[in-house]
N, C-alpha and C positions, 0 to 999 in steps of 0.2 A: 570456121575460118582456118583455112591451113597455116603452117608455124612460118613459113616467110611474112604471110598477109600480118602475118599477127609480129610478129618482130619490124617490121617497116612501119606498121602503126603506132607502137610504142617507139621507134625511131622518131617518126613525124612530132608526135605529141613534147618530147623533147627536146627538138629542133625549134617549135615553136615558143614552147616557154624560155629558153635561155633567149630568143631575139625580139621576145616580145618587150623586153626593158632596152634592149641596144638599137640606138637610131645614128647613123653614119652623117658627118655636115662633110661638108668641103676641108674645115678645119679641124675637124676629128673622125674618119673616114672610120666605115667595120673593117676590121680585117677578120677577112672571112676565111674558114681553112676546111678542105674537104680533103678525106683521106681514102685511098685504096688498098689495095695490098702493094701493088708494086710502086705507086708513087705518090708522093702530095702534092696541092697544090695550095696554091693562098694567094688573097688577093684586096686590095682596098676600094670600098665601095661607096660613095658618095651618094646615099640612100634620096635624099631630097632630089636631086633632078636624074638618077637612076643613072649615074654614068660608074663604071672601073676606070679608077685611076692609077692604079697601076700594080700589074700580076707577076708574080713567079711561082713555075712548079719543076720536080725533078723531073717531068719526062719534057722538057724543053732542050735547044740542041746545045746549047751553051752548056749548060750543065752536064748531060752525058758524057762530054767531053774530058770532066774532071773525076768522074765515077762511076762505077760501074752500075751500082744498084740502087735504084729509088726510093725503097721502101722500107729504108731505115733511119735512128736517129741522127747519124752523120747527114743525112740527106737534108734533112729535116732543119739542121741547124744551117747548113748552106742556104737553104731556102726563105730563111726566114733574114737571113744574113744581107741577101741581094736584094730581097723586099724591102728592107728598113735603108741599101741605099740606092733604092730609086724613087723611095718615099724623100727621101733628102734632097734629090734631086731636084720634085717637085716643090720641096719647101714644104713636106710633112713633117712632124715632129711628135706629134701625138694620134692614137688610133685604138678605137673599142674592141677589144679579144670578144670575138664571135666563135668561139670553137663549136657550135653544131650541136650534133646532139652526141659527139665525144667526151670522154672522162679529160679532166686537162691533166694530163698524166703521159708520160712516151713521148713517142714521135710530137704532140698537137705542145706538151709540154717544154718540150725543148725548140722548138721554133718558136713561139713566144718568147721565151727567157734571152735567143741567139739574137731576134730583132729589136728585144730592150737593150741589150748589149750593145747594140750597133746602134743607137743612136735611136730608132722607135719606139718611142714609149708607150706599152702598151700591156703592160701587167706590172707589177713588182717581185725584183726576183729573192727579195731581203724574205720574203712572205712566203716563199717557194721552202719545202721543206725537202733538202737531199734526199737522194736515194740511199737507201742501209748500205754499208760498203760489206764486202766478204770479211776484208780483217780486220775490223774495228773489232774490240772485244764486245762480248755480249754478257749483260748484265742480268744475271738469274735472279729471279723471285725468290721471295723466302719459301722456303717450302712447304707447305699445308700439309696437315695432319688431317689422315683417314679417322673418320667418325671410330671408329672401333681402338685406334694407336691411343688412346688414353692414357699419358700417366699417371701408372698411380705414387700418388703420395704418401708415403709412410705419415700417419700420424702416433703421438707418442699412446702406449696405450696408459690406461688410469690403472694401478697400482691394482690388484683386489684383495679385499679387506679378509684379510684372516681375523 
């Protein structure tokens, strides 16, 4: 099997595990998120009678309008922003993070956290651990000793008997 067949397989396989516990109602819809390189998309799916209830992605005209490039985290949090209100509009308020068979991390991470923000609730962002900053100071480990740096200890020696 060549290395795409074999990376889209292992894709599949984790597509399906992460959706095999998430089931979409009317009252708590997936929000489902598919990513490209140049844009995302996301969308609420009311899995029981198989209808979208309602989509935003960056390459829509609304959006281009406000930036230039789709396939970043600023995009990412607009998206997720205008999803959570038209979910409000519908009278959503709660919705299952379906992120795929993506890391929730990045781009998939920060639309999440930007549509719980806005009113979607649909991860907790208390649970979300920041990103390391550049200047926060960095706390060094004690430093280990190489098997051979031994100190030695003077012991006293014993007197010898004349």
């Amino acid at each position: 099997m060549d290395a795409q067949k074999l990376k889209h397989h292992r894709q599949l396989r984790r597509r399906h595990h992460v959706r095999r516990s998430i089931v979409g109602t009317s009252d708590k819809p997936r929000l489902s998120v598919f990513r490209s390189s140049k844009h995302i998309y996301a969308q609420l799916i009311d899995d029981i009678n198989g209808v979208t209830l309602a989509s935003a992605s960056s390459a829509a005209k609304e959006f281009k309008a406000g930036s230039k490039y789709g396939g970043n985290i600023k995009a990412a949090v607009s998206v997720g922003e205008k999803l959570a209100e038209m979910a409000k509009a519908k009278g959503i308020a709660e919705a299952a993070f379906d992120r795929g068979h993506y890391r929730f991390h990045g781009r998939i991470q920060a639309l999440a956290v930007a549509a719980t923000k806005a009113g979607l609730k649909c991860c907790i962002p208390e649970n979300i651990k920041p990103p390391k900053s550049k200047d926060a100071p960095v706390e060094k480990a004690p430093e280990k000793k190489a098997k051979g740096d031994k100190q030695k200890t003077e012991k006293p020696k014993a007197e010898a008997k004349s």
